[in-house]
C-alpha positions in Angstrom: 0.0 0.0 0.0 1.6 3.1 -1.0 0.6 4.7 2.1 2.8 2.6 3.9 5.4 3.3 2.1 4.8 7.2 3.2 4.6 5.4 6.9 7.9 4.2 6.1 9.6 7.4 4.3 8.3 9.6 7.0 10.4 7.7 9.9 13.0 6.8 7.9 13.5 10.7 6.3 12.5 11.7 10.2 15.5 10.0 11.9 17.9 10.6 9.2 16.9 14.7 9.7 16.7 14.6 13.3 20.3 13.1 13.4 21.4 15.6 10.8 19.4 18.1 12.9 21.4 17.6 15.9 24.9 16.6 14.8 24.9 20.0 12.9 24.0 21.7 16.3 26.6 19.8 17.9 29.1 20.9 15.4 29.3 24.7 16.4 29.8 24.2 19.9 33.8 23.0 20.0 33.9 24.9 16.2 33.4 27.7 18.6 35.2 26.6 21.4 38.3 25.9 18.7 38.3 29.2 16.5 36.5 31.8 18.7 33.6 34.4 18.0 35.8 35.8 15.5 36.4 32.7 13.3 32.9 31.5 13.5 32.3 35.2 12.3 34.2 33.7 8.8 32.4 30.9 9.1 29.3 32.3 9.0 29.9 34.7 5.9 30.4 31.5 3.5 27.5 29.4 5.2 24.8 31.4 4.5 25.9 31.9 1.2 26.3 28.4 0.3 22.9 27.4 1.8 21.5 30.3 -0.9 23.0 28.4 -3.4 21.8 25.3 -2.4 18.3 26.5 -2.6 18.6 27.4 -5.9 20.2 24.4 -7.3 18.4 21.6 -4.7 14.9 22.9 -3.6 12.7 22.3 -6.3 14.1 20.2 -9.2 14.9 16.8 -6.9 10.8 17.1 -5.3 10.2 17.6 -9.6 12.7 14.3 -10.4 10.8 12.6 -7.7 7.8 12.7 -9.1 8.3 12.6 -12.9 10.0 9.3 -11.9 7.0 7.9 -10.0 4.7 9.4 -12.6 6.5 6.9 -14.6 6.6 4.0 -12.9 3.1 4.2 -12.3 2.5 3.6 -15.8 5.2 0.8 -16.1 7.8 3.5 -18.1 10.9 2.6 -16.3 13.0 3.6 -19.4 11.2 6.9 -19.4 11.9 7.1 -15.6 15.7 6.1 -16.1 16.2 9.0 -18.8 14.6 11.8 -16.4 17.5 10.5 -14.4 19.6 11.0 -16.6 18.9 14.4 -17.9 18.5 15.7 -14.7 21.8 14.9 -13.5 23.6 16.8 -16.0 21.3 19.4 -15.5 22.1 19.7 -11.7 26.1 19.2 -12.5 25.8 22.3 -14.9 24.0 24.1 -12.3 26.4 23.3 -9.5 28.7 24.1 -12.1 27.8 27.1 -12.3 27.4 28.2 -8.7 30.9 26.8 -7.7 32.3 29.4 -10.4 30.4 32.5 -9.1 31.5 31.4 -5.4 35.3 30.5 -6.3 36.2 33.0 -8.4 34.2 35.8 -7.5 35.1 35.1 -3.6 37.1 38.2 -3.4 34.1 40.1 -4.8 31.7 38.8 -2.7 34.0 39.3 0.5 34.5 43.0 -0.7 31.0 43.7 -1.9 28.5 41.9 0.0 30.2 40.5 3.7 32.4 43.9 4.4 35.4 41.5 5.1 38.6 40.1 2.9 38.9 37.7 6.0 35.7 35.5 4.3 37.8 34.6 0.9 39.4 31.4 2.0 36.1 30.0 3.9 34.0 31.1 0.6 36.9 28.9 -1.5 36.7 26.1 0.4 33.2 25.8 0.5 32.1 26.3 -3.0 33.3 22.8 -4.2 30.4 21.5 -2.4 28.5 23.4 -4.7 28.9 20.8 -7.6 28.7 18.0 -5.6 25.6 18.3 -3.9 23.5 19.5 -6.8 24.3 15.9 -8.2 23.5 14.0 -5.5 20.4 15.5 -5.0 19.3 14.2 -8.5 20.1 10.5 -7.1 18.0 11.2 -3.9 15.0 12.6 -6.2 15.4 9.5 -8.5 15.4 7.4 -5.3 12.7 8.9 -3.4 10.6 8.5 -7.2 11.1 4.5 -6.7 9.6 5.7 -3.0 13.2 4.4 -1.2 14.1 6.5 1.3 16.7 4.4 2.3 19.6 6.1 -0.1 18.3 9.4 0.7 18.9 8.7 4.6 21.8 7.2 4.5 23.8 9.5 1.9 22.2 12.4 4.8 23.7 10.7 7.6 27.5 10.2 5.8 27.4 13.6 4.6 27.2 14.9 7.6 29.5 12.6 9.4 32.2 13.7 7.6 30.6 17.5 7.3 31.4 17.5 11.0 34.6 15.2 11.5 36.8 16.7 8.4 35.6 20.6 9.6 36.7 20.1 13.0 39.9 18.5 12.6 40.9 20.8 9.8 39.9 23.7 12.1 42.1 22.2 14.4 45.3 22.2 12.8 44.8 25.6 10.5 43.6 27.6 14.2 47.5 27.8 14.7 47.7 29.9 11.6 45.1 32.0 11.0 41.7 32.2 11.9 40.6 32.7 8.3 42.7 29.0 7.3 40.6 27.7 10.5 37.5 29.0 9.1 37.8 27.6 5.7 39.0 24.2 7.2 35.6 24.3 8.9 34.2 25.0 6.2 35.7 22.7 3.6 34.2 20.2 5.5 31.1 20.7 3.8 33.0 19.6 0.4 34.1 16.3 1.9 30.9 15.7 3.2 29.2 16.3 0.3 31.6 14.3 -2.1 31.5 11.2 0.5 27.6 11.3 0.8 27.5 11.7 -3.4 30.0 8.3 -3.4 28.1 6.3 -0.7 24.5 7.5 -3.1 26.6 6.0 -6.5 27.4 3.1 -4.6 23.9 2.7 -3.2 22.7 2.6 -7.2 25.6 0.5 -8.4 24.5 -2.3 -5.8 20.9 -1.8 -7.3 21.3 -1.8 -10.9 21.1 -5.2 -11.5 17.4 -4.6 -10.5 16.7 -1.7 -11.9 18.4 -2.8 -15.4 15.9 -5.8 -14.9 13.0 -2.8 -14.9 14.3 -1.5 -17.5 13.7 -4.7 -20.2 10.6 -5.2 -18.6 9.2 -1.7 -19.4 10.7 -1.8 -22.9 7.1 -3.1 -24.4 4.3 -2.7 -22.8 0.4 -3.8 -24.4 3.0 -4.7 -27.6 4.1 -1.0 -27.9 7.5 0.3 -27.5 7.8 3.7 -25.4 8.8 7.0 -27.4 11.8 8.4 -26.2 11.0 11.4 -24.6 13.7 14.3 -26.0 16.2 15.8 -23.8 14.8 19.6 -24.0 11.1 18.4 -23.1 12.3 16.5 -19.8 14.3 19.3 -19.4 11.4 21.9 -19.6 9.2 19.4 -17.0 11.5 19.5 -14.8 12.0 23.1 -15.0 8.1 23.9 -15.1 8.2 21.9 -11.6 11.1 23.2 -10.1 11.3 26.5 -10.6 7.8 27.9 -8.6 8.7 25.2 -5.6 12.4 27.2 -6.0 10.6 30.5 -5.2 8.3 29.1 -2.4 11.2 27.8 -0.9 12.7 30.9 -0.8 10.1 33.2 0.2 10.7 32.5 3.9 14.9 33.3 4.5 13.8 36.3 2.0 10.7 37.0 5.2 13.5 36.3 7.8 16.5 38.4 6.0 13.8 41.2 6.0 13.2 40.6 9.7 16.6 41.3 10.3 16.1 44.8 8.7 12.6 45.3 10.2 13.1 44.1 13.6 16.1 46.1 15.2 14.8 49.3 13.3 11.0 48.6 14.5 12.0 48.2 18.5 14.2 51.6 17.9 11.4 52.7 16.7 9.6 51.1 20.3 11.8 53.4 22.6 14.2 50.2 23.1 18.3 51.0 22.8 20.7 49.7 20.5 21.5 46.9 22.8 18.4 46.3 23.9 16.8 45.9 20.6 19.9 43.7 19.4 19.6 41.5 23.0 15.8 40.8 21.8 16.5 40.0 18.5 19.4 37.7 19.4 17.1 35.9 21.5 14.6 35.7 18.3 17.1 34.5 15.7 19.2 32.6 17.5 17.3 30.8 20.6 13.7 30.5 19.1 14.0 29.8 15.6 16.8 27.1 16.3 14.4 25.1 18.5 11.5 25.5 15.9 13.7 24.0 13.4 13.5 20.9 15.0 10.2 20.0 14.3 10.4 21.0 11.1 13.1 18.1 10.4 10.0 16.1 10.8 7.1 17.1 9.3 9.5 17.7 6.1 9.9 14.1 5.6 6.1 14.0 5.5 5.9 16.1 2.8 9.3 14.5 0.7 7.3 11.0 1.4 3.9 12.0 0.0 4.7 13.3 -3.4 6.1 10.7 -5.5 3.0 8.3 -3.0 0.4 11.2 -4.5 2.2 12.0 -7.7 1.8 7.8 -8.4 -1.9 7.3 -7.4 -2.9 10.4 -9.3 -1.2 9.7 -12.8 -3.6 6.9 -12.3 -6.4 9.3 -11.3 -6.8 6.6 -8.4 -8.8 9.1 -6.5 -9.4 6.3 -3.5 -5.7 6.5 -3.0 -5.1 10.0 -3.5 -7.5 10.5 -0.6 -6.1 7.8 1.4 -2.3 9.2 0.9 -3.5 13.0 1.9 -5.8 11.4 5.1 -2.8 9.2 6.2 -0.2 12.2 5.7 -2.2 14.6 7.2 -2.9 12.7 10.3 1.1 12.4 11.0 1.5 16.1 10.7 -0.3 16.6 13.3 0.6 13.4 15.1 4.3 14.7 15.1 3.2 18.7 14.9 1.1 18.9 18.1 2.9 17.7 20.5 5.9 19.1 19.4 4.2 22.2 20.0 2.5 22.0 23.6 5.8 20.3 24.4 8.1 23.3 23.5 5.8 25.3 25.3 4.9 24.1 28.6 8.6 23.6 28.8 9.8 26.7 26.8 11.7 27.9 29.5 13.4 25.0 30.9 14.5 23.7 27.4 15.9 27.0 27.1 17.9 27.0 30.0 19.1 23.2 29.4 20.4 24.1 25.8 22.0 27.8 26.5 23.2 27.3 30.2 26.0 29.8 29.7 23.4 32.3 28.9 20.5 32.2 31.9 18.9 35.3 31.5 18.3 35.3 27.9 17.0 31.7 28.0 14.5 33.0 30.6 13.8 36.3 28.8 13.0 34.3 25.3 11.0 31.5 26.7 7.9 33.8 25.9 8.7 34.3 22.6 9.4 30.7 22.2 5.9 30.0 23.6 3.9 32.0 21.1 6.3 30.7 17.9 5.2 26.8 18.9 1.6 27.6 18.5 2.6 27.9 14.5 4.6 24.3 14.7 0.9 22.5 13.8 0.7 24.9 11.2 3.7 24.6 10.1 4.0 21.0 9.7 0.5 20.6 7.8 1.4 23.8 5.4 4.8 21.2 4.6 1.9 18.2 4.4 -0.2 20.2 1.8 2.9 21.7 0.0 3.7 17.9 -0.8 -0.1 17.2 -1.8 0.0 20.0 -4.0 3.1 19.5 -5.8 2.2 15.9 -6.1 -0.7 16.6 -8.0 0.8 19.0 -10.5 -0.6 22.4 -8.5 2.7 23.3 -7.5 2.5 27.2 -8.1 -0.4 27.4 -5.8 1.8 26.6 -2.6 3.9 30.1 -3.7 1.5 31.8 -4.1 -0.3 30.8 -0.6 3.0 31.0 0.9 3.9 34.4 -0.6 -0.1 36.0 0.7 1.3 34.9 4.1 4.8 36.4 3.7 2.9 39.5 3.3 0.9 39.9 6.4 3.7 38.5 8.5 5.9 41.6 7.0 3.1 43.8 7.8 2.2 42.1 10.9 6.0 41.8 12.4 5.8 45.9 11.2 3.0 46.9 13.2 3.7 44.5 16.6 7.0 45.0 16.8 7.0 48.6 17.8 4.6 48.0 20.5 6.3 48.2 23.8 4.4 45.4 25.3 4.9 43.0 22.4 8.3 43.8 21.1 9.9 40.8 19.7 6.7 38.9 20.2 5.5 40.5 17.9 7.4 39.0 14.8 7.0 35.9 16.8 2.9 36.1 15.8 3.7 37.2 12.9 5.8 33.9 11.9 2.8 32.1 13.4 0.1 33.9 10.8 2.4 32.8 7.8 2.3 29.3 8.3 -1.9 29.5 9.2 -2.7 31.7 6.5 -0.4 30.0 4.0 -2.0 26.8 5.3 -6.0 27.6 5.3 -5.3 28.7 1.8 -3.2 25.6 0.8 -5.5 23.5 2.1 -8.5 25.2 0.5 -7.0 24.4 -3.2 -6.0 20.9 -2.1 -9.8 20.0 -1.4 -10.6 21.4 -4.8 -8.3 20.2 -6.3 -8.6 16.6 -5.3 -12.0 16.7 -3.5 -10.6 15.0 -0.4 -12.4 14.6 2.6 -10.8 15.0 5.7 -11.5 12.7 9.1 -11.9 16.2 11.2 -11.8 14.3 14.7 -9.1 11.5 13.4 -6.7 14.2 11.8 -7.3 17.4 14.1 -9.0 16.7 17.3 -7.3 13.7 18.5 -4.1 14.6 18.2 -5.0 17.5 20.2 -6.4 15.9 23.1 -3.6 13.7 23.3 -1.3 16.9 23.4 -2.9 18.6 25.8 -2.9 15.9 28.3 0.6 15.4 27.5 1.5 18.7 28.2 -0.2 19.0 31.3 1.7 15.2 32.5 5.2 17.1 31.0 4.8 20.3 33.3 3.8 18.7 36.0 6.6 15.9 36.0 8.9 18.7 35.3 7.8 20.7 38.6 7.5 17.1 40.9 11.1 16.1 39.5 13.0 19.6 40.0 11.6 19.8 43.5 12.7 16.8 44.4 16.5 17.3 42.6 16.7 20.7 42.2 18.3 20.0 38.7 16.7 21.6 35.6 18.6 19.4 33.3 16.8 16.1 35.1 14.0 17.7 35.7 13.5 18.4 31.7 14.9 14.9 30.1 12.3 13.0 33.1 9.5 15.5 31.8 10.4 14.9 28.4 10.8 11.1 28.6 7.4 10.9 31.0 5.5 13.3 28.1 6.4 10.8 25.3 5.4 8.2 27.1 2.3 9.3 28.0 1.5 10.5 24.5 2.3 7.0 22.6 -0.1 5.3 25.4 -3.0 8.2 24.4 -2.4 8.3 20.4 -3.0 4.1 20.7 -5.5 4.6 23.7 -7.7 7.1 21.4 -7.1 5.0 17.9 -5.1 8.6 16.7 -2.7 6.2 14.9 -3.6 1.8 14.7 -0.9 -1.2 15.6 -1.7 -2.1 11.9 0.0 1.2 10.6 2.9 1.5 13.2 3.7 -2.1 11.8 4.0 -0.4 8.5 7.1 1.3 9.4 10.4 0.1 9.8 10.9 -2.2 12.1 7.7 -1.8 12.8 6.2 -5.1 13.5 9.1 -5.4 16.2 7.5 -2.5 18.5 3.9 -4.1 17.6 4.9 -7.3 19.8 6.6 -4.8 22.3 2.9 -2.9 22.2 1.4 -6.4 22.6 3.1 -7.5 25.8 1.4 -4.2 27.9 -1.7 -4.0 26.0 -3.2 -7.6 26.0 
């Protein structure tokens, strides 16, 4: 059933992120503890601009590989499938191409022009190999996650950023002794070994499944006693690009919405009666506590999204509307399985979380945790708007999620504007606004995915259970978190006992309330395993 197989790509994707998630987090703190504020300072000039890049050459045209391939498939066209693979990998290498030149040889002119600082050459240099690797791998993770395996996908993620990690910090390690720049581009050049060992470990992957695949590929050459036309180079070409390009823009309509934060922000608590170091205090706490812990859950509810389209894409080539509406139900109902809770979690332990992950700073931790609270309620939102992205590009609707998402870029500029410079609010006020962009882009999304498709959604299955569920949680998290540091006095036991006591209780309520069945956990990998587990306390 294909929706298993979303099941399946959702934990699979899910873990791979969360590890990704989490190692990269890991990564900055002996970076910084090895090459300072100001290193990290040339670190983070060629980042950000390689992570530009990236979107431009990875967001939209591996989700458009991913589907072409599974339209494919669906109609038993492997050799049609195989040449979209094809294609698009010499696409992406020409893009990547392309990108590594800008970055390598206009590093000077980027240092000069655009960060204010010569020091960011080297880290800019190192980085932009990367920039030619990745792009290619990407094209075998969207052919991959067409034949709905999410197994190359995850593991190519998780060797990537082993080495990402391992090769930046010893190179940072021996250059720190000769210049913080050499340090920072050591760091950084980690990213080009990563990215060349996960592309190998991807090739590899393929190689071990070719014989299969070359066995699809006979198999698909007649079909009903006709031979497939071969589709020309410049018509995959201009799919792909017809797919790509608006999920290109979506994708980068919210780092546009959070660069123009960092313009609006600052100025608008000025405006506010705050000072200079006030308003930069607040929005420190904004950009780099709060939105690092929302990130999180976003890891999640991607994988959602990257599982469902090539599932949707498949069942509507065959305009099998039964499992159309099956996939978006099933999808759906884990966004908010993983959104909710994620939410009430965060917040009824905003502040505590806070304090466990930024120790050395106590008094920001405390001073965000409000801001924190009011970003969590736009997780659900968040991860359903990812759900219905997916649905929609699955379905071949995929300028509508730009143009939803850009309607809510608007008001949270105009929101963040207006709320900002209110005293009272301050920075919560572009903490609302984030949470409007994700609702509005989401009750609009969703409205063109029912007309489009003319699902019907299980309101209580999808929405209300998971809600209940939550909420209880929540309430058993707080109030193990309170019993526990009472008793030890430690906030960091207090919040992993609170933590570990909330999940517990929530996986008892989502299989007490029928939220999720043993039948679909056994669905996911290794799934059957924790079924028999479930068995032993349940009979």
């Amino acid at each position: 059933m294909a929706n298993s197989k979303i099941l399946k790509g959702t934990a699979i994707l899910g873990i791979a992120g969360v590890f990704v998630k989490i190692l990269g987090a890991v990564f900055r703190i002996p970076l910084t503890a090895l090459i300072g504020t100001e290193g990290m300072a040339y670190y983070g000039y060629a980042y950000p601009l390689y992570s530009l890049f990236l979107v431009i050459a990875t967001a939209g045209i591996p989700v458009a590989i991913s589907r072409m391939v599974s339209e494919r498939i669906a109609c038993n066209d492997y050799i049609g499938a195989q040449r979209v693979f094809s294609v698009s990998k010499w696409l992406l290498f020409i893009i990547g191409a392309f990108a590594f030149a800008i970055c390598f040889f206009g590093a000077e002119l980027i240092a000069e022009y655009v960060s204010k600082d010569m020091g960011a050459v080297l880290p800019i240099k190192a980085i932009a190999p990367a920039l030619i690797f990745v792009p290619v791998m990407s094209a075998y993770r969207g052919y991959f996650q067409g034949r709905q395996n999410m197994n190359p996908t995850a593991i190519s993620q998780f060797i990537e950023q082993i080495f990402r990690v391992a090769v930046g910090l010893v190179l940072a390690s021996v250059f720190v002794s000769k210049s913080l720049e050499m340090a920072a581009a050591g760091a950084t050049f980690g990213a080009t070994v990563g990215a060349v060992a996960g592309l190998v470990i991807i090739m590899l992957i393929y190689a071990l499944n070719k014989k299969a695949i070359n066995h699809h590929l006979r198999h698909s050459r007649v079909s009903n006693g006709e031979r497939y036309r071969k589709e020309r180079t410049m018509a995959i070409v201009k799919q792909i690009l017809i797919i790509a390009i608006p999920i290109t823009v979506g994708a980068s309509i919210l780092p546009l919405v959070n660069f123009a934060d960092s313009a609006i922000v600052t100025r608008r608590l000025l405006d506010g009666g705050f000072s200079d170091v006030e308003a930069r205090e607040l929005w420190g706490q904004l950009s780099g506590f709060c939105n690092t812990m929302i990130g999180l859950p976003q890891v999640l509810t991607q994988a959602v999204a990257v599982a469902m389209v090539p599932a949707i894409a498949a069942a509507y080539k065959l305009r099998d509307r039964k499992e159309v509406n099956e996939n978006i139900n099933i999808g759906m109902r884990i966004s908010m399985i993983i959104g909710m809770p994620c939410a009430i979690g965060m917040m009824v332990l905003a502040e505590p979380i806070l304090l466990l992950l930024f120790s050395s700073e106590p008094a920001s931790a405390i001073s965000a945790a409000p801001t924190l609270m009011v970003m969590c309620l736009g997780v659900p939102f968040m991860a359903l708007l990812q759900t219905t992205n997916g649905v929609l590009q699955g379905v071949n609707r995929q300028v509508l999620p730009m143009k939803n998402l850009a309607i809510g870029a608007v008001a949270k500029v105009v929101l963040t504007y207006v709320l900002v410079a209110i005293p009272v609010l301050n920075i919560k006020g572009a903490a609302i606004g984030s949470v409007f962009v994700y609702a509005i882009a989401f009750i609009l999304n969703i409205r063109d995915v029912k007309k489009c498709t003319k699902v019907k959604i299980d309101f209580v299955l999808t929405y209300v259970k998971p809600v209940i569920a939550s909420v209880i949680m929540g309430i058993c998290a707080f109030a193990s978190y309170k019993l526990i540091f009472g008793i030890t006095s430690s906030n960091t036991m207090a919040t992993f006992g609170a933590v570990a006591i909330g999940a517990l209780v929530y996986g008892i309520l989502i299989l007490a309330i029928k939220a999720i069945t043993k039948e679909e956990i056994g669905r996911m990998p290794k799934g059957q395993k924790l079924v028999k587990i479930l068995d032993k306390f349940t009979k």
